[in-house]
C-alpha positions as CSV (number, residue, x, y, z in Angstrom):
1,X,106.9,86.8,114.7
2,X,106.6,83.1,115.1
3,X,103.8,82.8,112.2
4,X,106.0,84.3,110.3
5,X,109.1,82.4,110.3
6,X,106.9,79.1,110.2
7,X,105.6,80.2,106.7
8,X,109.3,81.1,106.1
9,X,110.2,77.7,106.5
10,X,107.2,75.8,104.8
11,X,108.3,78.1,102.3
12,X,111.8,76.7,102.0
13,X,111.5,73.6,102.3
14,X,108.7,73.8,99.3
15,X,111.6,75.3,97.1
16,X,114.2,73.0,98.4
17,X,114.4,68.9,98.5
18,X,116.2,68.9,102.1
19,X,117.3,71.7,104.5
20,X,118.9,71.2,108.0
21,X,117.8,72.3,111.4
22,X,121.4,73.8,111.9
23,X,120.6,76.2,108.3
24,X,117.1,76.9,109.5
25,X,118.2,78.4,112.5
26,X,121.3,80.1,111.1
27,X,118.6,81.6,108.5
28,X,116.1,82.9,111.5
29,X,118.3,83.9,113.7
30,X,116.8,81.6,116.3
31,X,118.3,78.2,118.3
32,X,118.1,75.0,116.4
33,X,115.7,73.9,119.8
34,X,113.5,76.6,118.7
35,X,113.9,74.9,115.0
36,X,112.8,71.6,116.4
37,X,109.5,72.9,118.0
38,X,108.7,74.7,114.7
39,X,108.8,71.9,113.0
40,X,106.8,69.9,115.7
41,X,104.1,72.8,115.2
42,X,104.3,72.5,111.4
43,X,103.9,68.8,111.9
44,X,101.0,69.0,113.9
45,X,99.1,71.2,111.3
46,X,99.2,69.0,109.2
47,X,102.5,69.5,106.8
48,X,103.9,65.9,106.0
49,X,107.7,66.8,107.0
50,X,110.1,64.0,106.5
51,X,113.8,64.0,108.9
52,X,116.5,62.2,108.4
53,X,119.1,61.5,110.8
54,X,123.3,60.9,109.6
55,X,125.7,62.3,107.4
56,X,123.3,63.2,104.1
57,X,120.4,63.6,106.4
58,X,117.8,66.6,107.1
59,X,114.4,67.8,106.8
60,X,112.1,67.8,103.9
61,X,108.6,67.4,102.8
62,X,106.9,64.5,100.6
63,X,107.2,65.7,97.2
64,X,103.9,64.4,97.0
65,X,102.5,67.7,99.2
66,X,104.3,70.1,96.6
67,X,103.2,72.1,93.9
68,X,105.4,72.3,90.9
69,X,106.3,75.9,90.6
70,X,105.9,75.5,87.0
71,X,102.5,75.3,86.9
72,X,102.7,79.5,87.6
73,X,102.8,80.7,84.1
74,X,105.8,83.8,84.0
75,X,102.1,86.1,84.0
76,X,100.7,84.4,86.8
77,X,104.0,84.9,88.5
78,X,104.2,88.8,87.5
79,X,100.8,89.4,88.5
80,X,102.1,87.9,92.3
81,X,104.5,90.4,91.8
82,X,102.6,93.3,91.2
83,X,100.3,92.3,94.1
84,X,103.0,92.6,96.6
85,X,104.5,94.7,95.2
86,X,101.3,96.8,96.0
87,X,101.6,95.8,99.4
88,X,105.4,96.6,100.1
89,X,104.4,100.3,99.3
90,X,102.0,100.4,102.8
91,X,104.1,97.9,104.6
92,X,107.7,97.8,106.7
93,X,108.6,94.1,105.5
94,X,109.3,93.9,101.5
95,X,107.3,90.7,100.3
96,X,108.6,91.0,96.7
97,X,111.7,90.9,97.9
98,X,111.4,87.8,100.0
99,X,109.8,85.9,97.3
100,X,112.1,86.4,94.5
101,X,114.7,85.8,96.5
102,X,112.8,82.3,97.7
103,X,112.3,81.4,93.8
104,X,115.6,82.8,92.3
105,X,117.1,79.7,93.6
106,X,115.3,77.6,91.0
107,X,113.8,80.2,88.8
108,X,116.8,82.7,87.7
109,X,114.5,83.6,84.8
110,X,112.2,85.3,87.6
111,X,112.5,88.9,87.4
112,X,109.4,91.9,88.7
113,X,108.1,93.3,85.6
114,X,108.1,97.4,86.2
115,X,105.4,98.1,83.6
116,X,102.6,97.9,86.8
117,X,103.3,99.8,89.7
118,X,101.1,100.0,92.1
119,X,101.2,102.5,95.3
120,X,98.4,102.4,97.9
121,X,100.0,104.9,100.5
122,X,98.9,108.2,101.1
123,X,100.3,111.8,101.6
124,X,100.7,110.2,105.4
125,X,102.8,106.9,104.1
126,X,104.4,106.3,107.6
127,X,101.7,106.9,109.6
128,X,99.6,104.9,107.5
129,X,102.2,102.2,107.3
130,X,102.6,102.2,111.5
131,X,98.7,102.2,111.2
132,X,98.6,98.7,109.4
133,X,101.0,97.3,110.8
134,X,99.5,97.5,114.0
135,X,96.2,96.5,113.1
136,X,97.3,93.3,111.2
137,X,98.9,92.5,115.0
138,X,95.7,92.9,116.5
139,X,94.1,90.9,114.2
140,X,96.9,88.0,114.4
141,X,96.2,88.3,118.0
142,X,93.0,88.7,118.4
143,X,93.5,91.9,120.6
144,X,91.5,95.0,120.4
145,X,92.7,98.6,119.1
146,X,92.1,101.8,120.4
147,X,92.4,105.1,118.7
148,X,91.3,108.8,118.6
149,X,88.7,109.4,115.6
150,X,87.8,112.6,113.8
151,X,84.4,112.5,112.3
152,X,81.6,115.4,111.1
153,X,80.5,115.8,114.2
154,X,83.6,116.4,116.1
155,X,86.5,113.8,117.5
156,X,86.4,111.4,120.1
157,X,88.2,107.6,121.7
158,X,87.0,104.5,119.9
159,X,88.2,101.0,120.9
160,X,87.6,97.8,118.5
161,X,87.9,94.5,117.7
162,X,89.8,95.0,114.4
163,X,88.8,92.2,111.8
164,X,90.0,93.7,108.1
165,X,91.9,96.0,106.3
166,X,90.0,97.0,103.4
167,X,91.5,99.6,100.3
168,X,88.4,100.8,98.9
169,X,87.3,104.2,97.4
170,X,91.0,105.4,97.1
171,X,91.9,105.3,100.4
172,X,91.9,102.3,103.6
173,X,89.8,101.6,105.7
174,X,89.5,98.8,108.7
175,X,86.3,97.5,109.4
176,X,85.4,96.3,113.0
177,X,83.5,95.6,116.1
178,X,82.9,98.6,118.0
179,X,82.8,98.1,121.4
180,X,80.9,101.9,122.1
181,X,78.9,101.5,119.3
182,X,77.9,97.9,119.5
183,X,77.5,97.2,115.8
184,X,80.2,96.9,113.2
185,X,82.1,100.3,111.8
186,X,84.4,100.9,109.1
187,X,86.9,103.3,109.9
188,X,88.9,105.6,107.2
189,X,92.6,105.4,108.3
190,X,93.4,108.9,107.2
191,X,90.7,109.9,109.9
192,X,91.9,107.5,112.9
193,X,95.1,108.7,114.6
194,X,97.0,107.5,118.2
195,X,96.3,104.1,117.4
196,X,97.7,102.0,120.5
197,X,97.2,98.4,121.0
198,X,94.9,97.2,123.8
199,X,95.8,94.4,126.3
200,X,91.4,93.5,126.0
201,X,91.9,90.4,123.9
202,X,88.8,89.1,122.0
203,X,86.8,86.2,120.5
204,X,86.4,86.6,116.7
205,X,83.0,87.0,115.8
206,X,80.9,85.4,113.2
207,X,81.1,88.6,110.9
208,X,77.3,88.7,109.1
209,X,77.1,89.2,105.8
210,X,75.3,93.1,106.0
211,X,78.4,94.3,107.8
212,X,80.4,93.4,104.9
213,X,78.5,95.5,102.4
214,X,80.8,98.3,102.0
215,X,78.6,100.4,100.4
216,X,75.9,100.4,102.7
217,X,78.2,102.3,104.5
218,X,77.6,105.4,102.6
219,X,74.2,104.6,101.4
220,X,72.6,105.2,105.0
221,X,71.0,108.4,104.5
222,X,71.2,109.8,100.8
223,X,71.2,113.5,99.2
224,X,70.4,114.2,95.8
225,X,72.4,116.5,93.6
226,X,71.1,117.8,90.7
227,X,73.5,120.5,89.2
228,X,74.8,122.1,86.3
229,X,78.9,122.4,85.7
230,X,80.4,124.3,82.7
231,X,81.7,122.1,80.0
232,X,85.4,122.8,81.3
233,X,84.8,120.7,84.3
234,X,84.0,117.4,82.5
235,X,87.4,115.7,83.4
236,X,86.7,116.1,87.2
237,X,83.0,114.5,86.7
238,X,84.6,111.7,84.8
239,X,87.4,111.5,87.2
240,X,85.0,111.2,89.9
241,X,81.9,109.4,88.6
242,X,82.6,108.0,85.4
243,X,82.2,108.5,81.6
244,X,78.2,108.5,81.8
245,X,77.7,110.3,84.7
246,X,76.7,113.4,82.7
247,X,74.6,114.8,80.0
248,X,75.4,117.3,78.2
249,X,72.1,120.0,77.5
250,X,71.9,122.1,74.4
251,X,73.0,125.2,75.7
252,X,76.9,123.2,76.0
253,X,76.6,122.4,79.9
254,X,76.1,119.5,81.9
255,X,74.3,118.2,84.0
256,X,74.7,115.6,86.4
257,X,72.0,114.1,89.3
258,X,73.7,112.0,91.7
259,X,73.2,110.6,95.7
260,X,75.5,111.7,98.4
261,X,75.4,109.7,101.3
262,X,77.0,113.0,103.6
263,X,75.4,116.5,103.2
264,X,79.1,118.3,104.2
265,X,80.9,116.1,101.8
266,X,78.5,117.0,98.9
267,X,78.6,120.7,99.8
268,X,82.2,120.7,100.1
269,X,82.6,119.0,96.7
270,X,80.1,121.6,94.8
271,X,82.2,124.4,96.4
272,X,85.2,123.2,94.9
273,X,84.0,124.1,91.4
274,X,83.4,127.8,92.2
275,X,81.5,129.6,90.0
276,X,81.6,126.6,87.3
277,X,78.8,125.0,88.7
278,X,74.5,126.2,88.9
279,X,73.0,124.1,91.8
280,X,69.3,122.9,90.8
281,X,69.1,120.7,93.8
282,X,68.6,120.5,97.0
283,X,67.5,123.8,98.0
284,X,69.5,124.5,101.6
285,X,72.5,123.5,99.0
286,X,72.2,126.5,97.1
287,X,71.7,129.1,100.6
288,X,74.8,127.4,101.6
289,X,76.8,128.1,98.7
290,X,75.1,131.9,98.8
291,X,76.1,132.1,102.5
292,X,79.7,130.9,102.0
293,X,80.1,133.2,99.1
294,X,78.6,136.4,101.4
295,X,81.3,135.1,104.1
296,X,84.2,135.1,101.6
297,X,83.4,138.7,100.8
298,X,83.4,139.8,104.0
299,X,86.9,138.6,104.5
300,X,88.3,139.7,101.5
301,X,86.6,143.1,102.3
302,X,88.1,143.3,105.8
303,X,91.5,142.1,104.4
């Protein structure tokens, strides 16, 4: 992409004092013509790039416009690292790799620290990778997205005008303007499949400020819990909600009181303990959980 390769070459010529048209274009892959506009475009956004003509000549920026790469302490550095390194795990294109390779030159000291490593993919990692990568195009090019979405109440087509990728609650999301819905949606990745890329460009909107509330998101329409788990099930609670989530009665259980912002997600979670678990609250909770366990017979009867 064309954005790209002119941050690749602002990024050069920050590292080095002079470069020449005929190395930048042996370095993209591209024409040294094509070299020349880029520069013209980085020029006209306001990069002060100096050329020089004749034997010793090329292109540079004022020194004046760069930042000494040693004001990045070796833990600011490493904590670039682990950043992108982050982001290579959910993308096709290795940033770490680029940028130690673009500060080796003056930095040999530079090496990734492996004591962080951080992995946002999923069970799905190239699905979910395909899945960003087209979304970040749409963004860059202001072009809506359509995809097929599964929700609680069945599955159907949504088309958007994609504006973020968030990571949030463990898993990505991207939030947008959708055009059925008219309002903004956040959309769980893991949920959103035969993502395609519209030819419907749009005009970025002026996002407001309630549709970047994340939480609001699940806070619509809230279910109270109030339950008792065995004392053997205190990792998951604190796993899920935290070391104070719970207190412990005196007969050795616990017992935890908390919102859910989806009925089937909250029964599906209580189910998931078994019989390690006394539901207090709500009441259709606990004629759910007798149901299912009167369905469960049945089939292990008839089995």
């Amino acid at each position: 992409m064309k954005i790209d390769r002119l941050i690749g070459i602002i990024t050069i010529l920050l590292q080095k004092d002079k470069v020449t048209a005929p190395e930048l274009a042996e370095r993209f892959e591209v024409s040294r013509r094509t070299i020349n506009r880029d520069i013209e475009d980085i020029c006209r956004a306001g990069v002060p790039i100096v050329t020089m003509q004749g034997s010793g000549g090329g292109i540079s920026i004022l020194d004046s416009y760069k930042m000494e790469k040693a004001l990045l302490s070796d833990d600011e550095l490493q904590a670039v690292f682990s950043g992108l390194k982050g982001i290579d795990s959910v993308s096709k294109t290795s940033y770490l790799a680029r940028l130690v390779e673009k500060l080796s030159e003056k930095h040999a000291r530079i090496q990734p620290d492996e004591t962080v490593i951080i992995d946002l993919a999923s069970h799905y990692q190239k699905p979910l990778t395909e899945k960003i990568e087209v979304i970040k195009n749409a963004v860059g090019a202001g072009r809506c997205i359509s995809f097929r979405y599964y929700y609680e109440k069945g599955e159907g087509i949504r088309t958007i005008e994609p504006y973020h990728l968030i990571f949030k609650w463990s898993s990505w999301y991207v939030l947008g303007y959708c055009l059925d819905r008219e309002d903004y949606r956040l959309f769980k990745l893991n949920r959103l499949w035969d993502i395609c890329l519209s030819d419907k460009e749009f005009t970025p909107r002026e996002i407001p400020a309630r549709a970047l509330r994340f939480e609001d998101y699940l806070s619509e329409s809230a279910f109270h819990l109030k339950a008792l788990f065995q004392k053997s099930e205190k990792y998951r609670l604190i796993e899920e909600y935290g070391v104070e989530c719970c207190q412990e009665t005196e007969s050795g259980e616990l017992l935890l009181e908390r919102d859910f912002a989806n009925y089937h997600h909250m029964l599906s979670w209580v189910l998931s303990f078994g019989d390690k678990v006394v539901v207090l609250e709500p009441r259709q909770l606990c004629e759910d959980r007798k149901r299912q366990a009167e369905n469960i017979l049945k089939c292990v009867s008839q089995s």
